[in-house]
C-alpha positions as CSV (number, residue, x, y, z in Angstrom):
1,X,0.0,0.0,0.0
2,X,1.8,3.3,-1.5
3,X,0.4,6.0,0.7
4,X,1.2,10.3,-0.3
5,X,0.3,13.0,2.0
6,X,0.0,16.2,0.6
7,X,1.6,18.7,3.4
8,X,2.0,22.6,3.7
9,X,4.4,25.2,5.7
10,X,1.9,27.2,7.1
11,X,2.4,30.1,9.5
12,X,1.4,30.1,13.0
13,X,-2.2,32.3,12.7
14,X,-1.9,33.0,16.1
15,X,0.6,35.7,15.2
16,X,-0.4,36.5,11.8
17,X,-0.2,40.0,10.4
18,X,-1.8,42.2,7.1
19,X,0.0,44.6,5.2
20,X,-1.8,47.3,4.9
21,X,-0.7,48.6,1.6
22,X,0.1,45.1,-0.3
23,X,-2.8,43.2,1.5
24,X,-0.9,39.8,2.1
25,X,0.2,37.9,4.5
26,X,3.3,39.6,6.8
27,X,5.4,36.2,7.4
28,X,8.6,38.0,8.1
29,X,9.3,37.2,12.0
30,X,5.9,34.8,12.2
31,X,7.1,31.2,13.1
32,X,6.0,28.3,10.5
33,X,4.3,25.5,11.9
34,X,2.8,22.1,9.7
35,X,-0.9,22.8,8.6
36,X,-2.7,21.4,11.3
37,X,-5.7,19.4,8.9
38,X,-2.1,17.6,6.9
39,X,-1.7,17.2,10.4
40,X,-4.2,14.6,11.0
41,X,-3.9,13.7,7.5
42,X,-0.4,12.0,7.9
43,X,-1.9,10.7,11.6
44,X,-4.3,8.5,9.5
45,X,-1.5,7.1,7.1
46,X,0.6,6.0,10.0
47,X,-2.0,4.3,11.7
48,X,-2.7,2.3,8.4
49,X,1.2,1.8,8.5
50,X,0.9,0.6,12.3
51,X,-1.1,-2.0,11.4
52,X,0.8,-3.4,8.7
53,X,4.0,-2.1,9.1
54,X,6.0,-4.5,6.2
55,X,3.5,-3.4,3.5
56,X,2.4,0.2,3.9
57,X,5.1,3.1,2.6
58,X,4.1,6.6,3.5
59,X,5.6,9.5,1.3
60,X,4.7,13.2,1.8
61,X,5.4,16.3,-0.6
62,X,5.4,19.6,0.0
63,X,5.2,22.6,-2.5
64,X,6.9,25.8,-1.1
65,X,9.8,27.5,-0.4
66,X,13.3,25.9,1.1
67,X,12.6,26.1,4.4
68,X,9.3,23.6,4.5
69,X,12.4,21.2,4.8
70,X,12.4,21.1,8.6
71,X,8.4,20.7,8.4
72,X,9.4,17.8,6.0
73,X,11.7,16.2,8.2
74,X,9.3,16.4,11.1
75,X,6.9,14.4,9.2
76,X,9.8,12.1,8.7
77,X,10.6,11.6,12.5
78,X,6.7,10.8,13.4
79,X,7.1,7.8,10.6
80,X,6.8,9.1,7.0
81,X,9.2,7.0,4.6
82,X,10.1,9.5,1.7
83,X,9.6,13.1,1.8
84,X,10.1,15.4,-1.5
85,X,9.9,19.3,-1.7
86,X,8.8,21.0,-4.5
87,X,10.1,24.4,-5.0
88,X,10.8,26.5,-7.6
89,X,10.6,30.5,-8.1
90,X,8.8,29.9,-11.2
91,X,5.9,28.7,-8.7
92,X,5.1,32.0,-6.8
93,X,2.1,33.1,-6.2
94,X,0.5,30.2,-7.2
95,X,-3.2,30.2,-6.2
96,X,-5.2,26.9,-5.4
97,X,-5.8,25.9,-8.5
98,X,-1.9,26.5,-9.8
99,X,-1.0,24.7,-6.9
100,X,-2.9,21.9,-7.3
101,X,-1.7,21.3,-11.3
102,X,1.7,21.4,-9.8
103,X,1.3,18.8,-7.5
104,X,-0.5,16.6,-9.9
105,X,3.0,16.9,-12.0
106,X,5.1,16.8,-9.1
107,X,3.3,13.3,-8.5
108,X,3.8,11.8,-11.9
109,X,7.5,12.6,-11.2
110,X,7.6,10.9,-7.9
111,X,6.0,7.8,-8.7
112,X,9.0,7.2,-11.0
113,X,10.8,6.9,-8.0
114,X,8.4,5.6,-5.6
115,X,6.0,3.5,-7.4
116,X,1.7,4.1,-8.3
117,X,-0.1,5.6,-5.1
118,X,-3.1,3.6,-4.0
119,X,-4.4,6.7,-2.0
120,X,-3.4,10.4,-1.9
121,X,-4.3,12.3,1.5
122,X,-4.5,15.8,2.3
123,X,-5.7,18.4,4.9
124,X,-9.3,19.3,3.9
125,X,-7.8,23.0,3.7
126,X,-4.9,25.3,5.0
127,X,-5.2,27.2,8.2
128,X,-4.0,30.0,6.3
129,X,-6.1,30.3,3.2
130,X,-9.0,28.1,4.3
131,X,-10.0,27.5,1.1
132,X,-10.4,23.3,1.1
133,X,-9.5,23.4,-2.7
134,X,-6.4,21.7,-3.2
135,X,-7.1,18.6,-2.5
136,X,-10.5,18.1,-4.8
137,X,-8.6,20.0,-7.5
138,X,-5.8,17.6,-7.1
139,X,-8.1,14.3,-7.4
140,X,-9.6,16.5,-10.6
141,X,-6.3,16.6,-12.5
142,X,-5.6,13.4,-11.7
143,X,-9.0,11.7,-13.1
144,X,-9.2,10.1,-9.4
145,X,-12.4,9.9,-7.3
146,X,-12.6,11.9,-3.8
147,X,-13.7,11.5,-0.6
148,X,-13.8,14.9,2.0
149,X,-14.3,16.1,5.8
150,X,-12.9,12.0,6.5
151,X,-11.9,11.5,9.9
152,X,-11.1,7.8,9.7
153,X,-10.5,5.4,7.3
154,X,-9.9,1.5,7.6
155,X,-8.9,-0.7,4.7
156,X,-10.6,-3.9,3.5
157,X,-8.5,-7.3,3.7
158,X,-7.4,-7.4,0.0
159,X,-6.7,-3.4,0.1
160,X,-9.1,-2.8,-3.0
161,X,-11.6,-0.3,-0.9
162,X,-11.9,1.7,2.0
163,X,-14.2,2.3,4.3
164,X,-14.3,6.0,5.2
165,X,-16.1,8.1,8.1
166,X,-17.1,11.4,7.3
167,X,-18.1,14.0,9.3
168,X,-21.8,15.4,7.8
169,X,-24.3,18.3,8.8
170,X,-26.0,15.4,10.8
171,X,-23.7,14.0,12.2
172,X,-21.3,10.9,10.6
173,X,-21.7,8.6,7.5
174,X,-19.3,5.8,6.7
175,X,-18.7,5.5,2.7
176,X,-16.9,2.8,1.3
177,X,-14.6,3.8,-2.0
178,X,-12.7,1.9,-4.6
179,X,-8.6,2.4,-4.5
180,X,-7.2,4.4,-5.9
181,X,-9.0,7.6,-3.9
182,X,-8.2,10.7,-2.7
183,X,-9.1,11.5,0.5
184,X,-9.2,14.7,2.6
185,X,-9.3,14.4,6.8
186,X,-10.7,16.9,8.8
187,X,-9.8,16.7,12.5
188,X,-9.3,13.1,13.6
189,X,-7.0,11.3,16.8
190,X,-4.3,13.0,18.7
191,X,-1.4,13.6,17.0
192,X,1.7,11.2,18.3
193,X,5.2,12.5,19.4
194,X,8.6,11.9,17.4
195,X,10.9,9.7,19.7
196,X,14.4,11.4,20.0
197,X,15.9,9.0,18.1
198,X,13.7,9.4,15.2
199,X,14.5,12.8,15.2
200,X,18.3,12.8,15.7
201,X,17.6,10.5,12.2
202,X,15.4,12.4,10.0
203,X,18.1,15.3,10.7
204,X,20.3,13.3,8.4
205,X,17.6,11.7,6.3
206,X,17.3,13.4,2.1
207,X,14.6,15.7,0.8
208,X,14.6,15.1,-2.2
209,X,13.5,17.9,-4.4
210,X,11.7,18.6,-7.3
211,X,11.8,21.6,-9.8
212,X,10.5,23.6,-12.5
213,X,13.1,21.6,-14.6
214,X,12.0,18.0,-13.5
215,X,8.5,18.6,-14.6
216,X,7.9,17.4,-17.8
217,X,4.8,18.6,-20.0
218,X,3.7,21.4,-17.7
219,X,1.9,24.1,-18.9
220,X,3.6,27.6,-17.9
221,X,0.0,29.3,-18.4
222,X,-1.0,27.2,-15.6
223,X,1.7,28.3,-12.9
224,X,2.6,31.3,-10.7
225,X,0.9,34.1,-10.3
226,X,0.4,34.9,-14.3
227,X,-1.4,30.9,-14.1
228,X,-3.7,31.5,-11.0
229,X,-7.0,32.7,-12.1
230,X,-7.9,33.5,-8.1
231,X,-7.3,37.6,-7.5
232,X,-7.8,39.0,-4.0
233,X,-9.9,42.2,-3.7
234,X,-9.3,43.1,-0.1
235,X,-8.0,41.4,2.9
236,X,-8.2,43.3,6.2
237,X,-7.7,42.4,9.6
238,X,-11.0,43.1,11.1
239,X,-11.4,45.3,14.5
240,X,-11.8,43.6,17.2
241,X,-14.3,45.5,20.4
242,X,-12.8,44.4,23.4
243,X,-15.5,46.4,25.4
244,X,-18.0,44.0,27.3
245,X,-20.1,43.8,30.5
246,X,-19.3,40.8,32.8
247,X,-22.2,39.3,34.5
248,X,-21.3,37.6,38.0
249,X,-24.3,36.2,39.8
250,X,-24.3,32.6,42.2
251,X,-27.6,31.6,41.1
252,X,-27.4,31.3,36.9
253,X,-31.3,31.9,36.6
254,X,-30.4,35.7,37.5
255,X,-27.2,35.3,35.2
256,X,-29.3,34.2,32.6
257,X,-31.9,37.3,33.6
258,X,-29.3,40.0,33.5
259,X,-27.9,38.4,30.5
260,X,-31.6,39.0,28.2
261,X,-32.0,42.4,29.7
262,X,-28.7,43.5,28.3
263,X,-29.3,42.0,25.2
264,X,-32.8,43.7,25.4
265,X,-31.1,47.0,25.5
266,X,-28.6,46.6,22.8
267,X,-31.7,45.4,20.9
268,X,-30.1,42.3,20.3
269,X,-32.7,40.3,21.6
C-alpha cells in the first residue's frame, strides 16, 4: 500500500499580520508550523502503517519554499518513509488551483521513484487560506475519485476499498470507495510524538527535491501568479471591540436574567 500525504508550511495564525498597503500575509518574523488538517492527514497514514508495518510506505510532498524542509523532516521523524519538496521561483504566487496542477505533475515525477499511489491524502484546507480546494482540484487533475471532511479510514482485507467516516451536517456517515482515492481528513486522533531517536535520524535523512526543470509537460500558463485565475480584492484584519459587560451572579437563573436584559437594550434580543 503506496500512501502520499499532501503537506504545507503554514504560518502560525496565532501571530499572523496584514500589510496594509500590499494586503498579504506579513510572514517575516511569524514562526512556521505544519498545517494542522495535513496534520491529522499523515496521523491517518501512520495508523494504516501501524497496522501493517512491512507493507504500507508513507511519502509526503510539499510545494513551497526551502525552508518547508524542517516541516518535511518532522513528518519524517513521526514515521513518514520519503519526503520530496517542490520548489521553484517559477511557482510563486500560485493560487489553489496552480498549486494543485503542480502537484499533480510533481506526482507523476515521484512515482517514477516511488511506485503508483493507492491513495493520496490531504488536509481538507490550509489554516492560512482556508480554502479546502487543493485537495478536490488535485483528485480532478488526476481523473481520481474523492472523498472529503474524512476522519477515519480502515482498509478492507485485500486493500481494494476503504471504508471511510465522514463528518456530515447530521452527524457521521461511513462511505466505502474503490482504491485508488483521494481522501481529505478533517480533524481526527491525537497527533503522536517523534521519539528522540527518530528525530536525531530524520536530521540526516534526504529531501529530495523537485523543480520547474523536473517537470515534464507542464503548462507555464498554468503556474505562478500569471497561471492562478484566483485575485484577492481586499484582505483586512477586522477590528476587534474588546468592550464587554461581565455578568457575576451565584444563582445562573439571575445570570441568565441579567444576560436577556442586556441584550434587550442593545436590541439584540
Amino acid at each position: 500500500m503506496n500512501i502520499l500525504v499532501c503537506v504545507k508550511q503554514v504560518p502560525d495564525t496565532t501571530e499572523i499580520r496584514i500589510d496594509p498597503v500590499k494586503k498579504t500575509l506579513i510572514r517575516d518574523g511569524v514562526p512556521s508550523i505544519l498545517n494542522t488538517f495535513d496534520a491529522f492527514a499523515l496521523e491517518q497514514a501512520l495508523q494504516l502503517k501501524d497496522k501493517n508495518p512491512a507493507n504500507v510506505k508513507i511519502v509526503v510532498a510539499s510545494m513551497g519554499p526551502k525552508q518547508a524542509e524542517t516541516m518535511l523532516r518532522d513528518c519524517l521523524a513521526v514515521g513518514a518513509n520519503s519526503a520530496y519538496l517542490i520548489t521553484d521561483r517559477k511557482f510563486g504566487g500560485s493560487d489553489t488551483y496552480a498549486t494543485s496542477y503542480i502537484l499533480s505533475k510533481a506526482m507523476k515525477k515521484i512515482e517514477e521513484e516511488e511506485g503508483s499511489f493507492d491513495m493520496i491524502f490531504c488536509g481538507k484546507q490550509a489554516i492560512d487560506g482556508d480554502t479546502a480546494q487543493v485537495g478536490p482540484e488535485l483528485a480532478e487533475h488526476l481523473g481520481l475519485h474523492q472523498i472529503t471532511y474524512a476522519i477515519n479510514i480502515t482498509l478492507n482485507e485485500d486493500n481494494t476499498t476503504a471504508l471511510i467516516t465522514r463528518e456530515v451536517d447530521e452527524g457521521k456517515i461511513v462511505v466505502e470507495a474503490r482504491i485508488p482515492v483521494l481522501v481529505t481528513f478533517t480533524k481526527t486522533d491525537d497527533l503522536r510524538f517523534a521519539s528522540i531517536m527518530n528525530k536525531m535520524k530524520s536530521k540526516k535523512a534526504e529531501i529530495k527535491e523537485i523543480n520547474y526543470e523536473d517537470l515534464e509537460g507542464i503548462d507555464d500558463t498554468k503556474i505562478g501568479l500569471k497561471g492562478s485565475p484566483t485575485r484577492v480584492v481586499k484582505s483586512f484584519t477586522p477590528d476587534v471591540k474588546t468592550d464587554g459587560i461581565i455578568i457575576r451572579e451565584d444563582d445562573p437563573n439571575e445570570a441568565f436574567e441579567k444576560f436577556a436584559e442586556e441584550l434587550e437594550k442593545a436590541k439584540l434580543y
